[in-house]
N, C-alpha and C positions, 0 to 999 in steps of 0.2 A: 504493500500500500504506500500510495505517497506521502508522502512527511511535510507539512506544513510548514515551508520556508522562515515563515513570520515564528516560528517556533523554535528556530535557530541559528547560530552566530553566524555572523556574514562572513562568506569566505572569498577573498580577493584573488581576481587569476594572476597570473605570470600574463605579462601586460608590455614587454618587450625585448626583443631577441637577445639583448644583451644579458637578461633572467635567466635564460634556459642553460645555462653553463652552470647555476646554482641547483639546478634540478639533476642533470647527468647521470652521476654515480646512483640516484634512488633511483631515475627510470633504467637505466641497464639494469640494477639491482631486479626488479621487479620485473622484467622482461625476460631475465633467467627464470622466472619462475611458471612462466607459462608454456604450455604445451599441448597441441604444436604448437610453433609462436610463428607468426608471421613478420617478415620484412619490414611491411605497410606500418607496422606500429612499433620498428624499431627506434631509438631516437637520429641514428644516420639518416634513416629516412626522412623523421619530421625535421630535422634540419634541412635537408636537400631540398626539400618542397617549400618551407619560407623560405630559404635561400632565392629563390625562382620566382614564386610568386608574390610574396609580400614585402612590404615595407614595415622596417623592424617595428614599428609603432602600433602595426595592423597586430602583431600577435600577442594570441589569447590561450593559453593553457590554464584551464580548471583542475585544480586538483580534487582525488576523490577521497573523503577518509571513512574509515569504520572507528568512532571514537578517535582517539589521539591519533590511530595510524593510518598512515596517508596507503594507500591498495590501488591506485591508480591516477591517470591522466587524461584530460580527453583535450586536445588539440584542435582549436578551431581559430578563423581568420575574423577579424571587424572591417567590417566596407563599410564607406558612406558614400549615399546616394542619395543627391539632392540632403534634404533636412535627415534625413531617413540613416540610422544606423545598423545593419546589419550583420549579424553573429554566426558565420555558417562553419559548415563542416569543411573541412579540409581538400574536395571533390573539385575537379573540372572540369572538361571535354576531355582533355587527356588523363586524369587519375580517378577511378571509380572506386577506388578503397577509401572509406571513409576510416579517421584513425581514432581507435579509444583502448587505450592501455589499462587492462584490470588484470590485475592480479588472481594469479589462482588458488580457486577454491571462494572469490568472492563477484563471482559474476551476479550472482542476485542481490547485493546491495551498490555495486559499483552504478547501475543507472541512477538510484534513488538518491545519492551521495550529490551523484553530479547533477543532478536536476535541481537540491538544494543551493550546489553552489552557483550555478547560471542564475536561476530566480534570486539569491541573495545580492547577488550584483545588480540591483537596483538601477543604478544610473548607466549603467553598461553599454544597455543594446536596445531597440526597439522592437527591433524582427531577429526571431533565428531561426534559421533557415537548415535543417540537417538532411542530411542523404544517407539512409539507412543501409547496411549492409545489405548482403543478398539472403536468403529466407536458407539457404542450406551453411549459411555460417551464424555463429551468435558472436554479435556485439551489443552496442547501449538500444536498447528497448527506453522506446517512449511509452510505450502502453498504460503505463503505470499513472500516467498523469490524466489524470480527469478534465472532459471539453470543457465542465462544468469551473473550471477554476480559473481557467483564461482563454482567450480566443486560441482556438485550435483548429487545424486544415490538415488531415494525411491522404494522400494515393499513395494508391498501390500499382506500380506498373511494371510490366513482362522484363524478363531477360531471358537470354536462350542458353541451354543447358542441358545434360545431357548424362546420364548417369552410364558409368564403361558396362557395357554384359560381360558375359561370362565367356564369349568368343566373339568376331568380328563377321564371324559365318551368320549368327545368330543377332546380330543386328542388323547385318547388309538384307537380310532376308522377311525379319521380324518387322522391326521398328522403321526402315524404310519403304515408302509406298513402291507400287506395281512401276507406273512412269517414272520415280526418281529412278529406281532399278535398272530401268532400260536404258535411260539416259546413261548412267551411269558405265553401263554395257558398253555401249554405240562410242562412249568421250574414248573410253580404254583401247577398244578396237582403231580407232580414228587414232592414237597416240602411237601405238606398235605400225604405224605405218610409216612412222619417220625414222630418217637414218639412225640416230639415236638419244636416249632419253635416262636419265636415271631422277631420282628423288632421293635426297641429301637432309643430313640432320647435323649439325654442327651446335657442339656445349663448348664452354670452356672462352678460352683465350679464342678459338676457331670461329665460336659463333660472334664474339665481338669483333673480330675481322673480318666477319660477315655484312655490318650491320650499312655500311657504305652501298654494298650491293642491293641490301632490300630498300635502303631508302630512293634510288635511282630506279628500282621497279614498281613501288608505291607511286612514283613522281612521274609514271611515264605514261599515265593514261588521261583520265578524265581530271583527277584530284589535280596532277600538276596544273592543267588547262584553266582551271578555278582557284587556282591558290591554293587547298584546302589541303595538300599533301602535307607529309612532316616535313621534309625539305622547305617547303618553304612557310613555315613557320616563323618566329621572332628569334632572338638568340638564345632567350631567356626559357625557351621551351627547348632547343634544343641544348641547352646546360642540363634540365632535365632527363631529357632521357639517354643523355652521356654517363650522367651522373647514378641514375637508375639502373640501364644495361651493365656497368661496371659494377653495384652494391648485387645483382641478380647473379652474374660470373662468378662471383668471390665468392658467394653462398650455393656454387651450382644448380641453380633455378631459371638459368633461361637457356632456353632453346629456341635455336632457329632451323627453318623448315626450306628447302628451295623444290622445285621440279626444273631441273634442267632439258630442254631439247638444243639436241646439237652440239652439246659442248657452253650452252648461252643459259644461264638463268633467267625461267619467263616466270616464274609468280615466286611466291614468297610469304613465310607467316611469320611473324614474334610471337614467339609465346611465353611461359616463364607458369613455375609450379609455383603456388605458396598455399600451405599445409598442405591438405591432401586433393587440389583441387589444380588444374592443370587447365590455363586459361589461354584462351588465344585473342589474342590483345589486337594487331594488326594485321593486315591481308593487304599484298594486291598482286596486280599478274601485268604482262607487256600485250597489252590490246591487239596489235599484231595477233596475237597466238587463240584468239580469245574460241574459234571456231575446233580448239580442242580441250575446252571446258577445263585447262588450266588449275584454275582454282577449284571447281567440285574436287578433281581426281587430286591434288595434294592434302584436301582434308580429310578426305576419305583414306587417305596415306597416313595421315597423323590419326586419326583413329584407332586403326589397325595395327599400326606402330605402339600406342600406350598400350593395349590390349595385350598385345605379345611381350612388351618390354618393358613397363610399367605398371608392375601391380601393386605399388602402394599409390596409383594416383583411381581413386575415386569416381572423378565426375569429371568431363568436359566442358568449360565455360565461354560463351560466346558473346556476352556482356550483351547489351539491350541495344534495340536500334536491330528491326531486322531486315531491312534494306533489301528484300522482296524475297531471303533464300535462309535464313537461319532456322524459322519455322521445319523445314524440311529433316532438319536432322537432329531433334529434340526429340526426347524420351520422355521427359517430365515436364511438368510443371513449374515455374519459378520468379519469383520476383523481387523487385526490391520496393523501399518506402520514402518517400520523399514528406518533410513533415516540415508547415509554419506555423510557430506559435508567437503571439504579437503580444508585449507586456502591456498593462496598465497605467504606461504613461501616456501622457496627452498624446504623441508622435506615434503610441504602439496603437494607442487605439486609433488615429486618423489614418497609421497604415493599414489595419484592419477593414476600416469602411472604402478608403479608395480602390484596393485592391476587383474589389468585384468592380466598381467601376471602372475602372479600367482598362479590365477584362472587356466590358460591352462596349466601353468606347472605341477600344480599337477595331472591332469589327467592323465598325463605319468606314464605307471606303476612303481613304486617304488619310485616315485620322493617323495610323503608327507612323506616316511620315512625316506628321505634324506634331507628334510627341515625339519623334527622335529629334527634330530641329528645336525645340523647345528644350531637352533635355540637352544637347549641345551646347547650348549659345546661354543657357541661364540657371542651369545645376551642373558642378561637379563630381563626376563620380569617381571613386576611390579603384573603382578594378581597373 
């Protein structure tokens, strides 16, 4: 049950970067104790990520106590937007691990600790805005907090996923439809008609001398055309995932994936394990090649590959966004939770009320590009 903030002492977060060097040795401390532990919530990690993203001012670490003793951390950034303060999770286009540090054996009071100490921070935040883990791992549960105690908003929406069978015969067969099958048949027949082809998996030091090559196959199709590739990203995103690919190698968790025809790398995946959960992060292929299904036939290689060669990995993860083809090769069910709650100050409650309007304004034609120009020229925003 929730604990009635007004009911207990206020607890001040770690409020900028230069703090978290006083934190250190109790989070490593405390991240020895969990298990499995993940990367996402080492402190290398949540350093790399404000390093990237934030400005040292922006960070916000709650800590969580059980009585006197401190059992976790939860890592989140402050933006402002316009009048508007916001408290979010650590999440962007590019990092879907939201990060909360609890100690083991005290998962079921680490959310209730920390919901104290976010709501005791009074003058903090207006809006916080979190991006919940995925539904086959446990982190911070909001559940616990009643609509009835402040304004509150959660969805729930898909990600694609995929739990390993017990052979790759018995899901090519089962879990796949009639037409994926065939398709699938016809890509493979259509690939053994070229001079030659193999499928490549590179760990270690190999696959980050890889990561040149997949970024120039990512970059060579549609995404380069639109900017939207990782290549052409800012610097500040590619310090991320320099910094990311190197902490994934060092803890041997990432794998990269290529199908070569001819001696030439035409597609490519990042992927990278953390616990028992084996995620594939990026994808692209050289549109050239696109008429030999490229990309179906290397994921369907890295399926059959965990299957035969990794049996402590669990579950295959395709992250959300299923961009007309994920659906396809999903077993189960799964999702994540995206949650705003808006405090009881004058600002939490006027974001509260504008927010739906907002919503309905911009479906008036031309109105989003009359609030982008407006947000331009007369609020500054923090991201």
């Amino acid at each position: 049950m929730y604990t009635n903030p007004q009911k207990l002492g206020i607890i001040k977060p770690l409020s900028h970067m230069n703090e978290l060097f006083k934190i250190e040795d109790m989070w490593r401390n405390i991240y020895e104790t969990v298990s499995p532990n993940s990367i996402f919530i080492s402190f290398d990690y949540i350093m790399l990520w404000y390093n990237c993203f934030a400005r040292p001012e922006q960070v916000r670490v709650y800590p969580a106590y059980e009585g006197d003793k401190i059992i976790g951390y939860l890592p989140l950034i402050l933006n402002k937007k316009g009048p508007f303060r916001f408290l979010s999770s650590l999440t962007n286009l590019h990092c879907f691990h939201p990060a909360a540090l609890i100690a083991e054996g005290y998962e079921e009071t680490f959310s209730n600790s920390c919901l104290h100490a976010i709501f005791s921070d009074k003058c903090g935040w207006d809006v916080f805005q979190y991006r919940s883990g995925y539904s086959f791992q446990y982190g911070l549960s909001l559940s616990i907090l009643s609509p009835l105690a402040y304004h509150f908003k959660e969805i729930k929406l898909p990600t694609y996923s995929m739990l390993i069978p017990g052979s790759f015969e018995e899901y090519f067969n089962k879990h796949l439809s009639p037409q994926m099958r065939k398709n699938a048949k016809s890509s493979k027949k259509r690939l053994q008609t070229v001079p030659s082809y193999r499928f490549c998996h590179y760990t270690g030091d190999d696959a980050v001398a890889s990561w040149p090559t997949f970024l120039s196959i990512e970059d060579s199709g549609w995404k380069g055309v639109k900017g939207s590739s990782l290549k052409k990203l800012p610097q500040n995103y590619h310090s991320y995932y320099v910094g990311l690919i190197d902490m994934l190698s060092k803890n041997n968790q990432l794998h990269m994936y290529f199908l070569e025809i001819n001696g030439h790398p035409v597609a490519g995946t990042f992927c990278y394990v953390d616990q028992d959960v084996f995620h594939a992060w990026k994808a692209g292929y050289v549109e050239e090649f696109s008429s030999l299904s490229p990309s179906t036939l290397l994921l369907l290689y890295i399926i059959e590959d965990l299957n035969t060669n990794f049996p402590m990995v669990k579950r295959l993860h395709m992250f959300p966004g299923d961009f007309g083809y994920k659906h396809r090769y999903v077993n189960e069910e799964s999702f994540y939770s995206e949650v705003v709650l808006y405090d009881r100050t004058i600002l939490g409650s006027s974001a509260h009320i504008l927010s739906p309007i907002k919503q309905r304004v911009e479906l008036l034609p031309g109105m989003s590009a009359a609030i982008g120009f407006i947000r331009k020229h007369f609020f500054r925003d923090d991201d």
